[in-house]
C-alpha positions as CSV (number, residue, x, y, z in Angstrom):
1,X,-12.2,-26.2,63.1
2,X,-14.5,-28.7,63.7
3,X,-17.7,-26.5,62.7
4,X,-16.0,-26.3,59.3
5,X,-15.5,-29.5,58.7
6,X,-19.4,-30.4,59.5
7,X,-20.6,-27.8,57.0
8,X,-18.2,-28.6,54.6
9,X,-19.7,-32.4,55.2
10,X,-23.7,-30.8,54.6
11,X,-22.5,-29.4,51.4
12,X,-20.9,-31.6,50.3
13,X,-24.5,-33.9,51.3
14,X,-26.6,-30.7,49.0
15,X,-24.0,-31.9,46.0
16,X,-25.3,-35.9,46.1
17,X,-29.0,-34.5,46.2
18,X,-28.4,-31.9,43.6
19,X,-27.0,-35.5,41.6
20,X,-30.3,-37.0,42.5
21,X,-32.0,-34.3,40.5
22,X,-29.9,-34.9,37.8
23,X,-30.5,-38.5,37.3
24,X,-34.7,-37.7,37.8
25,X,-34.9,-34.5,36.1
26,X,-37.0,-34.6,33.6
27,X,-35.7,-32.4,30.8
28,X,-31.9,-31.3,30.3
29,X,-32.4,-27.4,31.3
30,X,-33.2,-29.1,35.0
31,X,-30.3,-31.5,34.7
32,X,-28.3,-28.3,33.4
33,X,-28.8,-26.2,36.7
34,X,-29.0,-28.9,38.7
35,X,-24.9,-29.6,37.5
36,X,-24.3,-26.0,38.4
37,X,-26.0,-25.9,41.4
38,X,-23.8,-28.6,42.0
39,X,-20.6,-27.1,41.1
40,X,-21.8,-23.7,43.3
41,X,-22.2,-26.0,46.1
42,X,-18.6,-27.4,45.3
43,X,-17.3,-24.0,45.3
44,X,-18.3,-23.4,48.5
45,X,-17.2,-26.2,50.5
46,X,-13.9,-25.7,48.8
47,X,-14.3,-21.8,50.2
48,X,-15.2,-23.2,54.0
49,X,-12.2,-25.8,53.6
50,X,-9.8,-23.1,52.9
51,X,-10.9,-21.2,56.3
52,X,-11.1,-24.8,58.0
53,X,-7.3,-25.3,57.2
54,X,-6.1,-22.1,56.6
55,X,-4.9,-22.7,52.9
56,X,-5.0,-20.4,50.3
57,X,-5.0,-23.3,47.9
58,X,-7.9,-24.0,48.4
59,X,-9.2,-20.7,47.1
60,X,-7.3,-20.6,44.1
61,X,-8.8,-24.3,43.2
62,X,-12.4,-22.5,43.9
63,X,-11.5,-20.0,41.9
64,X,-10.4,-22.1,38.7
65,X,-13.4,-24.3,39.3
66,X,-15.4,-21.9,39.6
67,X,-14.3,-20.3,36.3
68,X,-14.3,-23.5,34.5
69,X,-18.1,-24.3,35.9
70,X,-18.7,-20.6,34.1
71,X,-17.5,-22.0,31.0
72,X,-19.7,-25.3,31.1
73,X,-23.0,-23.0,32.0
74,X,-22.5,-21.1,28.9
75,X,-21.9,-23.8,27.0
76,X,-24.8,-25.4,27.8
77,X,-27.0,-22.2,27.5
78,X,-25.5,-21.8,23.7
79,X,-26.3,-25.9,23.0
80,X,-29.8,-25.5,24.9
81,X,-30.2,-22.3,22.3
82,X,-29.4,-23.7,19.2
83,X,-31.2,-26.7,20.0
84,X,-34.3,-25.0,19.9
């Protein structure tokens, strides 16, 4: 259990340099995929979690988040679209 908890723990470290790219990036389609390479990241410590503890929650909170994240991309695609 212990070797998911250490690469839940790296992931979770790829998420606060994926934040560091949001804050430098320089133009909002690099802060836009560095949010969902965020979130991705997210998903998947929430995926190794769930096989760390053996809870299905787990998966189902992936599984929204994941769908919500979805929701954000696209929006930001149409904005990043119509902006231009």
């Amino acid at each position: 259990m212990s070797v998911f908890i250490v690469a839940a723990v790296l992931l979770f470290l790829t998420i606060l340099i994926s934040i560091v790219r949001l804050v430098l990036g320089p133009s909002i389609a690099d802060r836009v995929i560095s949010v969902d390479t965020a979130n991705t990241v997210a998903i998947s410590a929430l995926i190794v979690l769930a096989a760390a503890y053996k809870q299905a929650m787990f998966i189902d909170i992936a599984i929204v988040y994941a769908m919500l994240s979805f929701g954000g991309t696209i929006y930001f695609a149409h904005y990043l679209g119509a902006k231009k």
